[in-house]
C-alpha positions as CSV (number, residue, x, y, z in Angstrom):
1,X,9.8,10.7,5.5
2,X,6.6,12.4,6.3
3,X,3.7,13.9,4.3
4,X,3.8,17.6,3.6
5,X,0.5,19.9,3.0
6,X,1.5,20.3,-0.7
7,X,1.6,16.2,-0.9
8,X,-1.5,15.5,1.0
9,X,-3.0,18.0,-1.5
10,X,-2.2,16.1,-4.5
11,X,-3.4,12.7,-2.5
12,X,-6.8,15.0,-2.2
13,X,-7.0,15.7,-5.9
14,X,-6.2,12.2,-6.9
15,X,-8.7,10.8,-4.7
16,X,-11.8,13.4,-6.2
17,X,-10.2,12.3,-9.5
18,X,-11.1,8.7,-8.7
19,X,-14.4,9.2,-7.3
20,X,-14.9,11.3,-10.6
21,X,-14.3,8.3,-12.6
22,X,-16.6,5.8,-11.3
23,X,-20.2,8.2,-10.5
24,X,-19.5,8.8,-14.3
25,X,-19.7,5.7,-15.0
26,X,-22.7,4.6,-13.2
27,X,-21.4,3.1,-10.3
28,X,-22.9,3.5,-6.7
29,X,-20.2,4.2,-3.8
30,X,-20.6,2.1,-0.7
31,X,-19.5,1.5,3.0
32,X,-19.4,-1.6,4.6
33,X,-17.6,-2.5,8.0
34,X,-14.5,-2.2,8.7
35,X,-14.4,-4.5,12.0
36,X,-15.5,-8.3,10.9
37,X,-15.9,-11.4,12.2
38,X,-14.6,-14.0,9.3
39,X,-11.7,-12.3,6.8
40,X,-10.9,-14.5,4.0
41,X,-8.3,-17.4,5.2
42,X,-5.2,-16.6,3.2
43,X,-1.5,-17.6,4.3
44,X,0.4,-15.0,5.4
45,X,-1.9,-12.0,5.5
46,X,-2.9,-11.2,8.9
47,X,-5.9,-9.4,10.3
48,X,-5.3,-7.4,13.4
49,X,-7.4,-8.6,15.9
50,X,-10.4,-5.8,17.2
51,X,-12.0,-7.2,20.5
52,X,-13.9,-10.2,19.3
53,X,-13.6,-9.1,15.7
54,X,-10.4,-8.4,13.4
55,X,-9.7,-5.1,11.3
56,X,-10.2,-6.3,7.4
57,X,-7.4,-6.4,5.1
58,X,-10.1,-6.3,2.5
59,X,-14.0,-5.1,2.3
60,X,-14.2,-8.3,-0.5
61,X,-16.5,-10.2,1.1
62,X,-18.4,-7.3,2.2
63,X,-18.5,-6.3,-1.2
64,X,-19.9,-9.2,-2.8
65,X,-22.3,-9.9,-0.4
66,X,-24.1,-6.5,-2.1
67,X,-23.6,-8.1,-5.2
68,X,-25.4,-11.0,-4.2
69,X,-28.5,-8.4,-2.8
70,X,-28.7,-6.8,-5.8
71,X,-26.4,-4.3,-6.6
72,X,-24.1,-4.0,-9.8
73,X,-21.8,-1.9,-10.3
74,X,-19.8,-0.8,-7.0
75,X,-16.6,1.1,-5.4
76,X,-15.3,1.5,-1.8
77,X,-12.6,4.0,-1.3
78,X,-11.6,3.0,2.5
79,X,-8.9,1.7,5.1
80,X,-8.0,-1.6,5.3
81,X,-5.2,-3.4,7.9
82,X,-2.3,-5.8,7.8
83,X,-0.3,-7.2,10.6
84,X,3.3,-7.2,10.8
85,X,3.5,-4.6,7.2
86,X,5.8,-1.9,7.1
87,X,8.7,-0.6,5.0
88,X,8.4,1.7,1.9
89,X,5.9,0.2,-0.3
90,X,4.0,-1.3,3.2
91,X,1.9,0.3,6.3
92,X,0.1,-1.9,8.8
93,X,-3.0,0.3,7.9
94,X,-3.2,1.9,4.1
95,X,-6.0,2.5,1.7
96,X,-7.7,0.6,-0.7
97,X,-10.2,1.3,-3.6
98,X,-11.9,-1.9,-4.5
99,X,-14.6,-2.2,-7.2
100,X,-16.6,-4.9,-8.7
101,X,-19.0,-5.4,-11.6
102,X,-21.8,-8.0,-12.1
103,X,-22.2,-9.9,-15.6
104,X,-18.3,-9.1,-16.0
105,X,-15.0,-10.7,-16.1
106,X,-11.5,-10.4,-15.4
107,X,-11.0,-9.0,-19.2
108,X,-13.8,-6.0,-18.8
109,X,-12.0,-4.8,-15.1
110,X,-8.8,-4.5,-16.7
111,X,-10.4,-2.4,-19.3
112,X,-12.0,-0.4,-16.4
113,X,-8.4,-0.5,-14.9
114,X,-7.1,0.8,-18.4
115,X,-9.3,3.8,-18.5
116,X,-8.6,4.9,-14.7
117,X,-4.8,4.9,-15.6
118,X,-5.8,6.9,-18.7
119,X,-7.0,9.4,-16.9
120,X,-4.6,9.5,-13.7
121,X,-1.7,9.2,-16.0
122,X,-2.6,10.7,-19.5
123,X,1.3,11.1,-20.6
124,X,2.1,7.4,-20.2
125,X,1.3,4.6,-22.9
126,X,-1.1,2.1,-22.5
127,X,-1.0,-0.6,-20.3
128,X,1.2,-4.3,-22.3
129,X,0.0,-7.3,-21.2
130,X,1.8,-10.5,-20.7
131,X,1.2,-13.9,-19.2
132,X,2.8,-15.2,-16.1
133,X,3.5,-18.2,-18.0
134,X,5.8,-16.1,-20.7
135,X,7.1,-14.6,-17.8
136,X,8.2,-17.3,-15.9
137,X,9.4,-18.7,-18.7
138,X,11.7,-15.8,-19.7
139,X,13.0,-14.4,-17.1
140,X,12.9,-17.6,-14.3
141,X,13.7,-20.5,-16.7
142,X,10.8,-22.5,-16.0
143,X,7.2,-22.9,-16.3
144,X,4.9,-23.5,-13.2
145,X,2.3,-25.2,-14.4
146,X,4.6,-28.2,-15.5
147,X,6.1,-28.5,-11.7
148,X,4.3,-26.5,-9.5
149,X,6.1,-25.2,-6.7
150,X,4.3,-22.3,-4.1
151,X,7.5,-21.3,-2.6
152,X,9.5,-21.5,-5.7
153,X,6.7,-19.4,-7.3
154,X,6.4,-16.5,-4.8
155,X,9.9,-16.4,-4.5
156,X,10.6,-15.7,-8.3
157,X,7.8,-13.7,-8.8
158,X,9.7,-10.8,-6.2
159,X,13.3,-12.0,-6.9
160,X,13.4,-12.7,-11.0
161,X,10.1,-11.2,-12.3
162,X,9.1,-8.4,-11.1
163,X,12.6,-6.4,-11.2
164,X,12.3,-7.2,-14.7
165,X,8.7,-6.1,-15.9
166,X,8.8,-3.4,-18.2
167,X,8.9,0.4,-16.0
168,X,5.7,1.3,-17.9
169,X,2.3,-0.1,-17.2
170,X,1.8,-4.3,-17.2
171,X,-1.1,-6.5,-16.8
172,X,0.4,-9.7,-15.6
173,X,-2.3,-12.5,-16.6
174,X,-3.7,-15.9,-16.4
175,X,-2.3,-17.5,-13.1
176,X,-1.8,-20.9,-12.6
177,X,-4.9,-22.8,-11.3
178,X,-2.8,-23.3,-7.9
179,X,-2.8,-19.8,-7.6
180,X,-6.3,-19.1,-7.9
181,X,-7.2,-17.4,-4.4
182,X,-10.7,-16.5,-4.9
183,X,-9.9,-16.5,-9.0
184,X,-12.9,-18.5,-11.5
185,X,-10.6,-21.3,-13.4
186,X,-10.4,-21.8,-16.8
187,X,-8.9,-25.0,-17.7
188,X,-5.6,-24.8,-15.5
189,X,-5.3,-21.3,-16.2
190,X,-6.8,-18.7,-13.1
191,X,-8.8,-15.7,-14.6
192,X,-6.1,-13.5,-12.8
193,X,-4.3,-10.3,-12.8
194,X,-1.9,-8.0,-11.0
195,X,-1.3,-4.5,-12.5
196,X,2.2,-3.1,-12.2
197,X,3.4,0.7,-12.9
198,X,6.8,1.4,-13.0
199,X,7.6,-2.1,-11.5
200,X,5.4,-1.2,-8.7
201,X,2.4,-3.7,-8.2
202,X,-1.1,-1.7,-7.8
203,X,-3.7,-4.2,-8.2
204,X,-5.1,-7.6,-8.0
205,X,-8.1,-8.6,-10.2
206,X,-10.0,-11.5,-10.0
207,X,-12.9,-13.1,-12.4
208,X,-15.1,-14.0,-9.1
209,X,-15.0,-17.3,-8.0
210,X,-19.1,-18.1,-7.8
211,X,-19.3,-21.8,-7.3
212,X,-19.7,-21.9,-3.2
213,X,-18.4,-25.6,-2.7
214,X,-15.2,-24.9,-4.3
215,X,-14.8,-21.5,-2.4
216,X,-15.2,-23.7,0.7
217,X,-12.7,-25.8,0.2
218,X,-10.4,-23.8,-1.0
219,X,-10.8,-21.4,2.1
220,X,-10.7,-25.0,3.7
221,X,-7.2,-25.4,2.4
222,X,-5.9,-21.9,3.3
223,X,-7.3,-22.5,7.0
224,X,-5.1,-25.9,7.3
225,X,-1.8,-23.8,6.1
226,X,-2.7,-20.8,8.0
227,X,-2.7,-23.4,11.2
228,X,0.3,-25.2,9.7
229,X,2.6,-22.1,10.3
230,X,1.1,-21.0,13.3
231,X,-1.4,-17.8,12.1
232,X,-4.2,-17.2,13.4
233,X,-7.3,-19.5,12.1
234,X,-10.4,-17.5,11.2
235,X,-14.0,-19.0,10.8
236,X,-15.5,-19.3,7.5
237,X,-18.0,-16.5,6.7
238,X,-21.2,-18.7,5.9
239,X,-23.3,-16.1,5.2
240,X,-21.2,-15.2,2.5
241,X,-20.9,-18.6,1.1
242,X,-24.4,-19.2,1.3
243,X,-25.1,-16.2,-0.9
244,X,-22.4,-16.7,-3.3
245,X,-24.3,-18.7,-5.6
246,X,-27.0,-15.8,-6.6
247,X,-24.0,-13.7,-8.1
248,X,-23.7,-15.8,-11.1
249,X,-21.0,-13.5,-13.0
250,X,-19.2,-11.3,-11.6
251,X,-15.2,-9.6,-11.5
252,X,-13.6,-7.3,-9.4
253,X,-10.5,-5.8,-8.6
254,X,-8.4,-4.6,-5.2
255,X,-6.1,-1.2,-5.8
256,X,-3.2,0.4,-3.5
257,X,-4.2,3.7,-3.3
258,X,-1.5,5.2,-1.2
259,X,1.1,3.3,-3.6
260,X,-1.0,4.7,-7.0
261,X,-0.8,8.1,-5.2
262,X,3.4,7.8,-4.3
263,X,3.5,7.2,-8.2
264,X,1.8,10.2,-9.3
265,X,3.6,12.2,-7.5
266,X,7.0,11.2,-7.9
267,X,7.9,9.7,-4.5
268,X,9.2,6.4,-3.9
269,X,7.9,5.8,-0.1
270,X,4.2,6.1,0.5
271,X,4.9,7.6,4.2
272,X,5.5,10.9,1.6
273,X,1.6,10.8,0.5
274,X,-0.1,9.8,3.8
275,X,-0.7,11.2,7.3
276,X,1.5,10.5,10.3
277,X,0.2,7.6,11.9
């Protein structure tokens, strides 16, 4: 299905709506590249390759790097790029708003994310929140930090828990250390959380990972599994790293705008809210 000029529209409005939100609230709008050199190693998200550079599945990096210079409180509405994506909740090239708050955490972004829902979504009640430990524990029958398991983990997380998350709005919180990404830990609990509407996952929050000799080693680890399964192995950004220690405190969240949009307006394939590619 394709976009009509009545949907695009609505995308249009949304997207002001957005923007509204954050210059009221004192943060600054920026750009950075969209072409890169060194995306974050993760398994199983691919950057597609741009000449001697890849197209980013995420401006993170980017993003913290102004932290690091002296910015603090920031938003990027732009396009971002997956390899090998596609189906109705999926495009190999979507948009993403991401923003990120020095002297915060994990807690104060999903107020932020609270407020933005608010006011995109004013009839619905407020975001529940619940722990992926209570919901492993529920609804898959055991409890991952007890017998950690990666492929066990991801596989009940799409199979047994999301299909049974509440159809209103969910913070799902606290991930196991294991599945910290680029997540601060607590204990053996990851300051983490995904954001789900109507058992649609929209977002992915972090409190920032600051300490840059952990952050190499983990992006250490994802490079070995990335090689393991035969993906492609991209260098370590070391500027970033090097500058990662002048943050201090920071959080930040990563949202799906073209899904956010599909939800807003009623659809249930975002190929209804975007322009042909």
């Amino acid at each position: 299905m394709k976009a009509t000029p009545d949907s695009l529209r609505q995308r249009a409005a949304i997207v002001r709506q957005i923007r509204a939100f954050f210059d009221a609230r004192g943060f600054d709008e920026v750009s950075t590249p969209v072409r890169i050199s060194s995306p974050a190693p993760e398994p199983h998200i691919d950057c597609p390759r741009s000449g001697e550079a890849f197209l980013r599945a995420s401006p993170e990096l980017q993003m913290k790097k102004l932290l690091a210079g002296g910015m603090d409180r920031i938003y990027q509405i732009g396009p971002c790029f997956r390899e090998g994506e596609r189906g109705s909740r999926h495009s190999p090239e979507f948009t993403m708003i991401e923003w990120y708050r020095l002297g915060a955490d994990y807690l104060d972004i999903a107020n932020d994310m609270s407020a933005l829902f608010a006011a995109l979504a004013p009839g619905e009640i407020a975001p529940l929140r619940m722990t992926v430990r209570e919901a492993y524990l529920r609804w898959a029958g055991w409890d991952p930090w007890l017998e950690w398991d990666q492929n066990r983990f991801d596989f009940d997380m799409a199979q047994k828990i999301e299909p049974m998350l509440p159809n209103g709005a969910v913070f799902l919180m606290d991930y196991p250390r294991e599945a910290a990404s680029l997540a601060k830990t607590r204990g053996d609990v990851a300051e983490r959380w995904e954001f789900y509407w109507k058992g649609v996952e929209l977002a992915n929050c972090f409190s920032e990972l600051c300490d840059a000799d952990e952050q190499r080693r983990r992006f250490e680890t994802a490079r070995e599994e990335r090689r393991a399964i035969g993906e492609a192995d991209y260098p370590v950004d070391e500027e970033f790293l090097s500058v990662l220690p002048r943050i201090g405190k920071a959080s930040g969240v990563a949202l799906g705008v073209d899904r956010l949009v599909m939800l807003l307006c009623g659809e249930h394939e975002i190929s209804t809210v975007m322009s042909a590619q």
